[in-house]
C-alpha positions in Angstrom: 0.0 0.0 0.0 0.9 3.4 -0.5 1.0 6.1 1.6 0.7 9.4 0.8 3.2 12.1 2.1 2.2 14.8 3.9 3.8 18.0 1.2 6.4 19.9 2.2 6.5 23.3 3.2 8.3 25.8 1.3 10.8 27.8 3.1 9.5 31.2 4.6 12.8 33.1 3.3 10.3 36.7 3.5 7.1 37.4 4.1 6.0 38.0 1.0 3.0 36.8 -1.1 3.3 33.2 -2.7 2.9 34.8 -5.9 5.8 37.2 -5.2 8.3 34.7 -4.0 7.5 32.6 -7.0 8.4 35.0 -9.4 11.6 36.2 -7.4 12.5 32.5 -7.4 11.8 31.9 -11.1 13.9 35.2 -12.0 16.6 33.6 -9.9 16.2 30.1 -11.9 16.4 32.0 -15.1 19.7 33.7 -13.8 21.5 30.5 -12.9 20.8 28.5 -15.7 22.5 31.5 -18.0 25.7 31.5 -16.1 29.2 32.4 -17.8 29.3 31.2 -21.2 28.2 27.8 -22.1 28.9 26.1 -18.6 26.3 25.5 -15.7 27.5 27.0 -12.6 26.1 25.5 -10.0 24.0 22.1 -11.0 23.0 21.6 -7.3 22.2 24.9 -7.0 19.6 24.8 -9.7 18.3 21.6 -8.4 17.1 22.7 -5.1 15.5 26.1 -7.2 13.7 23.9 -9.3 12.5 22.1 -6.0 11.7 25.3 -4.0 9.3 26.5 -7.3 7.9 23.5 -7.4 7.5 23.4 -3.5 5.7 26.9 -3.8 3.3 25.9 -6.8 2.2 22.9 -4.6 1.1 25.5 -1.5 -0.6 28.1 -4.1 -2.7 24.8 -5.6 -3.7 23.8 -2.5 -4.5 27.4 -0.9 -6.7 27.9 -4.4 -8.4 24.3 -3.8 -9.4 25.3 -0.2 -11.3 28.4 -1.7 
């Protein structure tokens, strides 16, 4: 049987809005894949900002399915 995990919560870095951090953590994204040149700079780094967006996405779905 599976059990279902209870989701994570994003970290509370600021008190801003969902929406706000979202968009400050997809400008960040945007600016790590670019890098120098043609090399990534930080794999890892991008990892865990793909996981934070996705972390955040998952709390605005479920604060819009409680409405």
């Amino acid at each position: 049987m599976a059990v279902k995990k209870a989701v994570k919560e994003a970290k509370t870095v600021s008190k801003l809005p969902l929406d706000e951090q979202l968009k400050a953590k997809r400008e960040e994204l945007l600016i790590a894949q670019q890098g120098l040149g043609s090399t990534l700079q930080n794999p890892h780094h991008i990892k865990a900002l793909k996981k934070e967006i996705a972390r955040i996405l998952t709390q605005i779905n479920a604060t819009e399915g409680d409405k």
